[in-house]
FINUVEX-806488 format. One line per 5 residues: number of its first residue (from 0); their letters; for each residue x negated, y, z of C-alpha. Coordinates in steps of 0.1 Angstrom, whole numbers. Layout:
// FINUVEX-806488
NUM	A	X,Y,Z  ...
// end
This chain:
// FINUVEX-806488
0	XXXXX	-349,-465,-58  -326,-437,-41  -321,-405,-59  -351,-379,-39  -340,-344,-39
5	XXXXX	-371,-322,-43  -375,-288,-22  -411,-275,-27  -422,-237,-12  -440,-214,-37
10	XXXXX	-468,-214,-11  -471,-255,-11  -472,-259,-48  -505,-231,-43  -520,-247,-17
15	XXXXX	-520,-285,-34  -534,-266,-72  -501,-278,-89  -502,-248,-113  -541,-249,-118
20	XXXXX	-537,-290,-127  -505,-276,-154  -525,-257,-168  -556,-279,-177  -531,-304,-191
25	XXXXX	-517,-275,-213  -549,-275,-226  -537,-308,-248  -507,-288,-263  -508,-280,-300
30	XXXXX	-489,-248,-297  -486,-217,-278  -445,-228,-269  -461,-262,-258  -488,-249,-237
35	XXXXX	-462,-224,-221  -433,-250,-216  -464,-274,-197  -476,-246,-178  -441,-232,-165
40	XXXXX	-432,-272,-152  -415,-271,-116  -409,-305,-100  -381,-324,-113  -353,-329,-86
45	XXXXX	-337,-357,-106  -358,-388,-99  -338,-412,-124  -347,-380,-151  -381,-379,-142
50	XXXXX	-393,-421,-147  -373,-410,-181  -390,-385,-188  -425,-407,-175  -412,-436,-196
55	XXXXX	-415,-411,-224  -448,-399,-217  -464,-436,-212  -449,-446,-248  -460,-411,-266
60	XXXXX	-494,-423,-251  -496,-459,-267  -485,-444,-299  -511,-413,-295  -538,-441,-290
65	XXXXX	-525,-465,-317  -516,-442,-346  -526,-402,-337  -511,-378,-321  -478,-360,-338
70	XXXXX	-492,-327,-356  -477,-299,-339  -499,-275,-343  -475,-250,-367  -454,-246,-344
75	XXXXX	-448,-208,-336  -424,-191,-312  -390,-181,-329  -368,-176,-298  -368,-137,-305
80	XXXXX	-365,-137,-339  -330,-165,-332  -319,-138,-307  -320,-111,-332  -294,-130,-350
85	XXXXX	-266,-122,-322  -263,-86,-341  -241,-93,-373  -258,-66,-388  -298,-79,-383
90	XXXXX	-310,-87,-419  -342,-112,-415  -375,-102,-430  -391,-121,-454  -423,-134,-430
95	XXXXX	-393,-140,-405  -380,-167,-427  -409,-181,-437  -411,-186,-399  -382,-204,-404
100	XXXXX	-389,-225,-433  -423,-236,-411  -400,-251,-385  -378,-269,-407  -409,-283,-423
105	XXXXX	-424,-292,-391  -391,-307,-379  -389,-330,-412  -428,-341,-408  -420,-349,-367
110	XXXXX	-387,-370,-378  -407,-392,-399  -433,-396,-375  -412,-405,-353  -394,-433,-379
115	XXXXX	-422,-448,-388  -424,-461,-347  -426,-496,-339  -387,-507,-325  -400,-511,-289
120	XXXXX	-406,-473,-287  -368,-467,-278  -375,-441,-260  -395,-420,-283  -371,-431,-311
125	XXXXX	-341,-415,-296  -358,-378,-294  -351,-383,-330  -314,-379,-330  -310,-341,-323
130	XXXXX	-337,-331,-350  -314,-319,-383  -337,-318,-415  -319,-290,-429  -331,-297,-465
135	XXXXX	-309,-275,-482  -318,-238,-461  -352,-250,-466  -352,-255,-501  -336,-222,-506
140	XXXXX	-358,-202,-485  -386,-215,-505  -368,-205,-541  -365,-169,-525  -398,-166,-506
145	XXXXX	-435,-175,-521  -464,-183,-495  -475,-146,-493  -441,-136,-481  -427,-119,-512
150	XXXXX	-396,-119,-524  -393,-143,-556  -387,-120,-585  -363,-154,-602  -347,-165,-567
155	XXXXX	-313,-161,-590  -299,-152,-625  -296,-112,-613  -328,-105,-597  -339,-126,-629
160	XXXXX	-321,-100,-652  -333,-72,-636  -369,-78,-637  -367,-86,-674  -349,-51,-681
165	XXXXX	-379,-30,-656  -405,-51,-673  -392,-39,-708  -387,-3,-694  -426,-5,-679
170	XXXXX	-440,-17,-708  -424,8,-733  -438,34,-708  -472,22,-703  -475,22,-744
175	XXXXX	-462,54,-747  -488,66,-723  -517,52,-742  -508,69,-773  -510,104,-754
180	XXXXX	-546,91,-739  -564,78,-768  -547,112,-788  -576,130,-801  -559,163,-803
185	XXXXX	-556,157,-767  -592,146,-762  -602,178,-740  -574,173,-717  -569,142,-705
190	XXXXX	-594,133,-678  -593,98,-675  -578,71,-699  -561,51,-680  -523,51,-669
195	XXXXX	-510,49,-630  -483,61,-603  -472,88,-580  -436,91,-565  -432,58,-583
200	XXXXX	-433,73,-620  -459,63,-647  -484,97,-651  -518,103,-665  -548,121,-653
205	XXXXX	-551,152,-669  -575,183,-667  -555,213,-654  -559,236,-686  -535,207,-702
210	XXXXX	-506,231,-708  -502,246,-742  -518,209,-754  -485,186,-737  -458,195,-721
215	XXXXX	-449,174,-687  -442,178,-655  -473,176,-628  -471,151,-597  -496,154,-577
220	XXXXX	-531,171,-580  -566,152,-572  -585,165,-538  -609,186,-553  -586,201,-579
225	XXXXX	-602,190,-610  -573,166,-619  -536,167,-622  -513,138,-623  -485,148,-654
230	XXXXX	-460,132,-663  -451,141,-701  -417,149,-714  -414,123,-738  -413,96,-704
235	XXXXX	-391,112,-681  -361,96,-693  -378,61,-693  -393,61,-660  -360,72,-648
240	XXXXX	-345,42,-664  -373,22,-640  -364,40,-613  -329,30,-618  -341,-8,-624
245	XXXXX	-363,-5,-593  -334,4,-571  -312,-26,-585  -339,-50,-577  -340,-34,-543
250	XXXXX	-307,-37,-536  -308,-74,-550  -335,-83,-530  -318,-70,-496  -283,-87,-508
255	XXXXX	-305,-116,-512  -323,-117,-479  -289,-106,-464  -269,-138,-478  -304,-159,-465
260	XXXXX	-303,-139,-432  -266,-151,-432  -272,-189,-443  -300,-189,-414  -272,-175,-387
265	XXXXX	-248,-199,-397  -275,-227,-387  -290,-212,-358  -274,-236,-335  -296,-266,-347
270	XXXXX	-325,-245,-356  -325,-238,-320  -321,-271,-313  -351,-279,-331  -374,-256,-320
275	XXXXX	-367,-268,-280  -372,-305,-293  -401,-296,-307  -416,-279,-281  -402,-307,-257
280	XXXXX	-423,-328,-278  -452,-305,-279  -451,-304,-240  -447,-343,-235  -476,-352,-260
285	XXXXX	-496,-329,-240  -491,-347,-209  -500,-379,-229  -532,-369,-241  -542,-352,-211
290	XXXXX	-537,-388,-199  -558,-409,-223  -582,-379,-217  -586,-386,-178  -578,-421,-182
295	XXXXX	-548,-417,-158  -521,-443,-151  -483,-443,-141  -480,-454,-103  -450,-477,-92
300	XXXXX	-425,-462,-71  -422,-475,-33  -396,-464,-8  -422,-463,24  -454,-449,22
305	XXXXX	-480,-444,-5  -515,-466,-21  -534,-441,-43  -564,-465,-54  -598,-446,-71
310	XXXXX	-579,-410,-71  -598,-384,-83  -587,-348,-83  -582,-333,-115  -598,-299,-110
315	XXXXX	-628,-314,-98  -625,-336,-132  -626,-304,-152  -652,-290,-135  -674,-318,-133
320	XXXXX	-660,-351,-143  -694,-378,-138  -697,-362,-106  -660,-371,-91  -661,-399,-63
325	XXXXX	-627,-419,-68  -607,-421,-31  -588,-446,-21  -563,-420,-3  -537,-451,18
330	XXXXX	-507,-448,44  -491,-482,45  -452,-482,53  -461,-490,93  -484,-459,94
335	XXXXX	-467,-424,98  -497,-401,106  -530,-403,90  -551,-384,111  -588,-378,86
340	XXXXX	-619,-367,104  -655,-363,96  -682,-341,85  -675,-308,65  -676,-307,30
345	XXXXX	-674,-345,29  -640,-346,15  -611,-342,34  -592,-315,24  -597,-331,-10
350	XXXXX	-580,-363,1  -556,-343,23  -549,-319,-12  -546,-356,-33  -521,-371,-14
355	XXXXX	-497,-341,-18  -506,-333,-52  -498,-363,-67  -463,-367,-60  -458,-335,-71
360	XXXXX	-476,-342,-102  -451,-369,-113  -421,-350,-108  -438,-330,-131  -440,-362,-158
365	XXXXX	-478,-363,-154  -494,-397,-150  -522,-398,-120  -556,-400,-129  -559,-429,-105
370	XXXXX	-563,-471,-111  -537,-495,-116  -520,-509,-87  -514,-472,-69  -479,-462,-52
375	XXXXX	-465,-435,-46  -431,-425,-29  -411,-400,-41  -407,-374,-11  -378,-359,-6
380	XXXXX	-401,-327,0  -439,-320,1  -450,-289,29  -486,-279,33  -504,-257,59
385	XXXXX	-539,-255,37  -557,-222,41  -564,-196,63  -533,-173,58  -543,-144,89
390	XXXXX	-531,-112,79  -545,-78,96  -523,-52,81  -495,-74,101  -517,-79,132
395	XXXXX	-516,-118,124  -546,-140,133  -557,-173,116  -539,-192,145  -507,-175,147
400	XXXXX	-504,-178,106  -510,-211,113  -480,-216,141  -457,-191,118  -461,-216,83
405	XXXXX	-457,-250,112  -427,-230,127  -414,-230,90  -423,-267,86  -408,-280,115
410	XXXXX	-376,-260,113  -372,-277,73  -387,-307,76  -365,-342,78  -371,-379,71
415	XXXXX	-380,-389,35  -404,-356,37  -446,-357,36  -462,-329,57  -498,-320,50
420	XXXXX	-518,-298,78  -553,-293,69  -576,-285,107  -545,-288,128  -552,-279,161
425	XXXXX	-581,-253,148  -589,-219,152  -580,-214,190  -590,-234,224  -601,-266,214
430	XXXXX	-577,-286,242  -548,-265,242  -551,-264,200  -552,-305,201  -522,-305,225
435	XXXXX	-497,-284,203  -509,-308,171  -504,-340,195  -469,-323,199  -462,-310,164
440	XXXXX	-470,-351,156  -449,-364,180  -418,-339,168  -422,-345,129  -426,-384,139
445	XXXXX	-390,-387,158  -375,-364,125  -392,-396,102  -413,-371,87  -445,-389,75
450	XXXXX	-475,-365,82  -515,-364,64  -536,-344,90  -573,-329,91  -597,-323,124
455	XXXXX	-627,-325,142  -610,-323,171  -615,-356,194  -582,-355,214  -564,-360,181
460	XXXXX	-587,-388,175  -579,-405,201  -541,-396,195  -544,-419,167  -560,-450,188
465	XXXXX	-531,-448,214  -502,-448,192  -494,-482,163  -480,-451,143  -512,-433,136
470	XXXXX	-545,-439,119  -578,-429,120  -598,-424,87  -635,-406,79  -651,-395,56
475	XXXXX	-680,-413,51  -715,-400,59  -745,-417,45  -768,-427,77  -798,-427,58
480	XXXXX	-797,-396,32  -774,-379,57  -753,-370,24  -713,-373,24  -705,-402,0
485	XXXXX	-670,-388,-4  -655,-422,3  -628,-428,34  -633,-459,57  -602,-467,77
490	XXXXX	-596,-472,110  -624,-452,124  -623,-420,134  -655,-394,118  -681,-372,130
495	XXXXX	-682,-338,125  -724,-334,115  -718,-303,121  -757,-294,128  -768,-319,94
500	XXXXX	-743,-295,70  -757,-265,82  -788,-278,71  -783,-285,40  -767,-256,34
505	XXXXX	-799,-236,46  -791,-221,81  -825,-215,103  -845,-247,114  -853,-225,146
510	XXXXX	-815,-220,147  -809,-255,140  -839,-266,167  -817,-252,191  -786,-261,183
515	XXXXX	-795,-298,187  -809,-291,222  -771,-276,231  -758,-308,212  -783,-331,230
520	XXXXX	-774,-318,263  -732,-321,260  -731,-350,240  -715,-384,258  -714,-423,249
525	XXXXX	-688,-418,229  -702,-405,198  -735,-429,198  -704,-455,202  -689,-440,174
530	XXXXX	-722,-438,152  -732,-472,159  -697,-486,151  -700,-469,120  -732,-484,109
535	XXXXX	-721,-513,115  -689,-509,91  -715,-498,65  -736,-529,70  -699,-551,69
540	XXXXX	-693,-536,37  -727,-537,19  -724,-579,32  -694,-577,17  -705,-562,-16
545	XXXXX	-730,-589,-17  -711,-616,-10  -685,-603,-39  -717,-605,-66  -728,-637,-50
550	XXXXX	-694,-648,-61  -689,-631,-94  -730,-652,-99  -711,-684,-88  -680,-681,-112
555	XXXXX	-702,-673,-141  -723,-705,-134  -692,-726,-125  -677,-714,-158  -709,-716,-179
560	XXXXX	-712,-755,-164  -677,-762,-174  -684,-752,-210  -715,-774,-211  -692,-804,-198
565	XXXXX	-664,-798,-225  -697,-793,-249  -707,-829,-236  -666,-844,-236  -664,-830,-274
570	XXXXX	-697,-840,-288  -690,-877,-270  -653,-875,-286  -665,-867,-322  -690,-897,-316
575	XXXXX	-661,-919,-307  -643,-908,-333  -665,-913,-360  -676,-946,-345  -638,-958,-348
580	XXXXX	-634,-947,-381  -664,-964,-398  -650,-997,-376  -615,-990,-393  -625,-988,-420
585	XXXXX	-652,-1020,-418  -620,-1034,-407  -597,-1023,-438  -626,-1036,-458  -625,-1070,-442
590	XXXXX	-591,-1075,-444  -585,-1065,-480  -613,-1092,-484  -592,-1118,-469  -560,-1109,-482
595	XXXXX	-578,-1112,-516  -597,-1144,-497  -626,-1134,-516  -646,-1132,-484  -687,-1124,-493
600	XXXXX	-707,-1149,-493  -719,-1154,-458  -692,-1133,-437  -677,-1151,-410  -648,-1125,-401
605	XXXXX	-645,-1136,-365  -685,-1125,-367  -679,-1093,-383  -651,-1085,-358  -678,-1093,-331
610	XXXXX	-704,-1075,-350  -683,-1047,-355  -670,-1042,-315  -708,-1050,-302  -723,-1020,-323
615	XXXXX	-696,-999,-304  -702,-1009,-274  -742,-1001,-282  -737,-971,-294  -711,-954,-268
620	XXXXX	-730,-974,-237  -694,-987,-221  -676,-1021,-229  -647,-1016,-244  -631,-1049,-246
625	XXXXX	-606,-1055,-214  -595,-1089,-204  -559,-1098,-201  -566,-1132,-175  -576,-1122,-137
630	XXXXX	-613,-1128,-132  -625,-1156,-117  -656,-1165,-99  -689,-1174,-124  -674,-1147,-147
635	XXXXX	-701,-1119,-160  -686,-1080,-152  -696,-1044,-155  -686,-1025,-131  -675,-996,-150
640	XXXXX	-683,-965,-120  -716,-977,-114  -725,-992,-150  -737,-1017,-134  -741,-1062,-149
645	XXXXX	-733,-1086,-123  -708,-1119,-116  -681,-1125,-95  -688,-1146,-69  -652,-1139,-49
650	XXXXX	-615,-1124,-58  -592,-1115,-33  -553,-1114,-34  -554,-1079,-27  -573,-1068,-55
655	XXXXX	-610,-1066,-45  -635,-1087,-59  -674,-1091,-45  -700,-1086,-78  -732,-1102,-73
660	XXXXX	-753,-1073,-90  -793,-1090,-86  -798,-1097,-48  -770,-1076,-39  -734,-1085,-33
665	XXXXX	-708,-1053,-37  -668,-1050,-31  -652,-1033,-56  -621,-1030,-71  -607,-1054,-96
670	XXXXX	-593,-1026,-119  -630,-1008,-121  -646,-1045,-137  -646,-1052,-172  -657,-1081,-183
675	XXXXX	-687,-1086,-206  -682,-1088,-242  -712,-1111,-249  -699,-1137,-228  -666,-1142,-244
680	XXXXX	-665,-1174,-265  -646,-1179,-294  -619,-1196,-273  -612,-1165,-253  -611,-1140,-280
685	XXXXX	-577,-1151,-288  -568,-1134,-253  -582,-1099,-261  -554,-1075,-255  -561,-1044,-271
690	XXXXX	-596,-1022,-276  -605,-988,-261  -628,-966,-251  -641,-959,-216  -663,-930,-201
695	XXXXX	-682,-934,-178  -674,-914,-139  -695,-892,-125  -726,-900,-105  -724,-910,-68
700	XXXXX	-717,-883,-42  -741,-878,-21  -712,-875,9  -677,-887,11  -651,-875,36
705	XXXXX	-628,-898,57  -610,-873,75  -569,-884,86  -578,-917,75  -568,-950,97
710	XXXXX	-598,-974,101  -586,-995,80  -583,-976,47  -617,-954,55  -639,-988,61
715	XXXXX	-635,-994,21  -643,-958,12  -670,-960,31  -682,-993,22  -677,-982,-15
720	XXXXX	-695,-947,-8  -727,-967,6  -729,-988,-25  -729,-965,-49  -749,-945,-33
725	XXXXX	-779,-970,-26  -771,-977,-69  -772,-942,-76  -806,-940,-60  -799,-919,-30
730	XXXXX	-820,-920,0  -792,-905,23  -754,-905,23  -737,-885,48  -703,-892,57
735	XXXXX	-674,-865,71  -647,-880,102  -643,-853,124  -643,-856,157  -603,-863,168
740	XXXXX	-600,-888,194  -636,-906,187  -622,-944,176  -629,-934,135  -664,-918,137
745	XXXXX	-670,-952,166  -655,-975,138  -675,-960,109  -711,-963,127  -702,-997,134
750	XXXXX	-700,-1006,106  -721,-987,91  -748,-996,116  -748,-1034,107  -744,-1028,67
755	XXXXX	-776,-1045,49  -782,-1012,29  -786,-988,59  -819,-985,75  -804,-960,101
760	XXXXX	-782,-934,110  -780,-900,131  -757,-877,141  -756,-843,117  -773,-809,132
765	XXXXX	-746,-780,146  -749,-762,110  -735,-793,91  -708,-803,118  -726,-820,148
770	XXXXX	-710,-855,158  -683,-847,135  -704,-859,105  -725,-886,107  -759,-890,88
775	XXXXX	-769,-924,68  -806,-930,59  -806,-959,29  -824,-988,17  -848,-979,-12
780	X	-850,-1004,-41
// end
């Protein structure tokens, strides 16, 4: 597969819904980086990168399905706070490295997911090798940080010190306190009996007549001015002491998250690292589940053309997904120009917008939500010309934005390249519109562009029937309901049912009275040609549905009658087996007796040998005794096809043998005669050559073709055919030669004519082959 370069217009990518189809696949992201890493996917230039990338995708899916998605779903965005690193001097909060602690967690939970793989997802396994666990900055971020984001007060031995020493200091404070509140002499003073802060010194509540009672120094004072907050004398020099702890443990906690701050700068190479892998992840998975969600597949890749089988757009999937009609959307590598007609809103832009979009969705690693068995080339570049793009600030019609965006094509455009024009030839003159499309074809064709086109008009139409290059496809139109089915048919250009859309989308029947009349009045042979032609193709294909359940019925019964036969074979084989192993072992027992020679009274073992092979012969219903000697005539036979008792009243030296079978004499085969069991005297027993069992063939055909036969070697088939046949109880026989040069089918009624078991013959009717079959009427018993 060569190496597609990919050069896709802003405008392009908006026309075929690339972005809107991102973002509903972002939808499957666990994370807001995911979602934004899915969403911000441009098609990948590096074809090779992108089946990676796919390859990827299609084994994250397996694994999704098999053992659950990775769980992504903690992962936040830390780009910012990374880049705040690049000052020396930027000291990380505490929530900022628990931020960071998250990730690392996350990173060591996705590694192991990503162990635990099955071998043969290589692919998946080696995103594994730029993830660094980071254990140790973890661990330490979680000795210095609780899960509320504070500060441990025993992250090390001096923060550990310190709080000891201010807990003393508090305490010795707060007791000191409660003696001046629960001091009656103060009783009338103090206004509440509890102790608290302001300006970060231990005070109590006190009435503001306190003076003369306790000497301190007042705070604050309460809103109404009932209350002061004082802070007596006999504290001042302990709370400065706290204040003096306070500010050590301040200055150890920002040493602390300095040196962290530090340790985290020092790593933010791989944490980076990381975070993008993770996302990467997040993004891929996405596009995984999005798949399993939509039941999409991965196309192959062909050099020529494109086979999207059962596509269904995937905004029309979100929107309403029982309602989506899968397409078959086809150019094979002979076809260069698709040229899709038919009736409004029946589907064409969709199939127009589909056969763009999907290319472009796989350079974005995004498998199609399509069946198996689609292709799709990698264009070198995808161009549309969907929309009506008329501006009137800049004096610009619909027609001339039209030729400016195909002016733009045509001047980019080159071989390897897809070109998608939705109404070409529209919104001026109908014949001079059709003749610059018929042009615009014929340049994009000699550049070996390959081109998906829309149109009602019929010049273009018939563009497609005069060149091998083009094809026309429709949108099908239900004759009956006069609803669009939303399926193409190929090779037949569409009608517009113009006059039926407006009508079902409400327009006046007086209006519509009329318009019919106007339609009635201009219309030519071509389009009841074109309607008839297309009823047909709808009748073709419903035959064609039936004949494909006919045969699905026939397989069924063909495979339900095949197990009843190996039903019949096994049942028969256990028989046969259990049958042999009661006569070995009747046959162990017999000659144990006479290698004891204690034989019973009244066993004869030449008897019980005969016994022993006529109860299998009874019970199976074959002979199973062969004879070594070549029969002779006067010797008793079955003839093993037919099942049939007779004797041999001739043997030939080429192997045939006539059986006299009650007033009948037949020609068969020596190898298909065995010879009867109960005539065999005790002289030729001693010529028995082994034992076996035999099943029976299948009953006699009731036909038997002779076809590239000489007349010599069909005569015996024949010959054979009628005897089993008349044995088999048929009443007719018929018998295939063909027609050729005449002497076989002349040979075979011949003889046929003057055998003693046909009463008459006839040439078959046309619908079983005429005089190449011939019809025998038999002899009934």
């Amino acid at each position: 597969m060569n190496d597609f370069g990919m050069n896709i217009r802003a405008e392009s990518l908006r026309a075929l819904d690339l972005d809107a189809v991102l973002a509903e696949a972002s939808r499957y992201a666990h994370s807001q980086p995911g979602k934004e890493s899915v969403c911000s996917a441009a098609p990948l230039q590096d074809f090779d990168q992108v089946k990676e990338n796919l390859g990827i995708v299609r084994e994250l899916k397996e694994a999704s399905a098999l053992d659950g998605p990775m769980e992504l779903h903690g992962l936040i965005p830390i780009r910012g706070l990374l880049q705040s690193l690049e000052n020396p001097a930027t000291v990380l909060e505490p929530e900022d490295l628990l931020a960071v602690r998250d990730l690392l967690a996350l990173t060591g939970r996705t590694f192991e997911w990503l162990d635990q793989l099955d071998p043969r997802f290589e692919r998946l396994k080696a995103l594994q090798a730029p993830l660094e666990i980071l254990g140790d900055l973890r661990a330490k971020i979680e000795r210095s940080i609780d899960d509320s984001g504070q500060v441990r007060m025993d992250a090390n031995p001096e923060l550990a010190s310190i709080g000891d020493r201010l807990r003393e200091a508090r305490e010795t404070i707060r007791k000191r306190l409660d003696g001046f509140v629960r001091d009656r002499n103060l009783t009338d003073v103090v206004q509440e009996d509890y102790v608290t802060l302001r300006n970060d010194r231990y005070v109590i509540l006190m009435k503001p007549h306190f003076r003369g009672k306790l000497d301190g120094i007042v705070h604050d004072h309460s809103r109404s001015g009932s209350s002061v907050y004082v802070e007596p004398f006999d504290v001042v020099e302990a709370n400065n002491k706290v204040a003096e702890y306070a500010d050590q443990q301040r200055a150890a906690v920002r040493k602390l998250l300095r040196d962290l701050s530090e340790e985290v700068r020092r790593r933010k190479a791989e944490i980076s690292v990381n975070f993008e892998q993770l996302v990467w992840l997040d993004a891929l998975q996405a596009r995984a589940l999005y798949a399993l969600a939509t039941s999409s597949v991965e196309p192959e890749f062909v050099e020529d053309g494109f086979r999207i089988v059962g596509g269904r757009h995937p905004l029309l999937m979100a929107a309403s997904p029982s309602d989506v009609v899968p397409m078959d959307v086809i150019q094979d590598s002979n076809t260069r120009i698709t040229i899709i007609s038919g009736a409004n809103m029946g589907g064409k832009t969709v199939a127009l917008k589909i056969a763009g979009l999907f290319p472009l969705m796989i350079r974005c690693f995004l498998q199609l939500p399509a069946e198996e068995g689609t292709q799709i080339q990698p264009f070198g570049s995808i161009m549309a010309d969907i929309g009506d793009e008329q501006d009137l600030r800049e004096r610009i019609s619909t027609f001339a934005g039209h030729i400016l965006r195909m002016r733009s094509i045509i001047e980019s455009a080159s071989a390897g390249d897809l070109v998608l024009i939705d109404e070409l030839g529209a919104a001026t003159d109908p014949e001079e519109g059709a003749a610059i499309g018929m042009a615009l074809l014929d340049y994009l064709v000699e550049k070996g562009v390959r081109c998906v086109v829309t149109t009602h008009l019929s010049q273009l139409k018939a563009y497609a029937f005069a060149h091998d290059h083009a094809k026309n496809v429709s949108v099908e139109f239900h004759p009956v309901t006069h609803e669009p089915t939303f399926r193409l048919i190929y090779d037949i250009p569409g009608e517009s049912h113009a006059i039926t859309t407006a009508q079902r989308i409400g327009l006046p029947e007086k209006v519509l009275a009329s318009a019919r009349q106007y339609a009635d009045k201009f219309a030519g042979g071509s389009a009841k040609l074109l309607s008839d032609l297309r009823q047909k193709m709808i009748e073709y294909e419903e035959l064609q549905q039936q004949l494909r359940i006919k045969q699905h019925e026939l397989e069924h019964q063909l495979a339900e009658i095949e197990r009843q036969k190996n039903q019949v074979v096994e049942s028969f084989r256990e028989r046969c087996v259990a049958l042999i192993q009661d006569a070995e072992k009747q046959i162990a027992d017999l000659q144990k007796s006479l290698k004891e020679r204690l034989p019973k009274k009244g066993d004869n073992p030449r008897e019980k040998l005969k016994q022993i092979a006529e109860r299998l012969e009874k019970e199976l219903g074959v002979p199973i005794i062969r004879r070594k000697s070549r029969l002779a005539p006067g010797a008793m036979v079955r003839i093993a096809s037919l099942d049939k008792q007779g004797r041999v009243t001739e043997v030939s030296e080429t192997g045939v043998a006539t059986v006299e079978v009650g007033k009948l004499k037949i020609k068969v085969k020596t190898s298909d005669l065995v010879e009867s069991f109960s005539e065999r005297t005790e002289k030729k027993a001693s010529k028995i050559e082994s034992t076996g069992v035999e099943i029976p063939s299948a009953s006699p055909q009731w036909q038997v073709k002779v076809i590239g036969l000489r007349v010599d070697e069909a005569i015996p088939v024949v010959e054979k055919a009628i005897n089993d046949a008349f044995l088999g109880g048929l009443t007719e026989l018929i018998i295939i030669h063909g027609r050729g040069t005449g002497a076989l089918k002349k040979a075979v009624r011949e003889y046929a004519s003057r055998h003693a078991l046909v009463k008459g013959l006839h040439e078959a009717d046309q619908a079983q082959g005429g005089d190449a079959v011939t019809v025998l009427e038999l002899a009934t018993h």
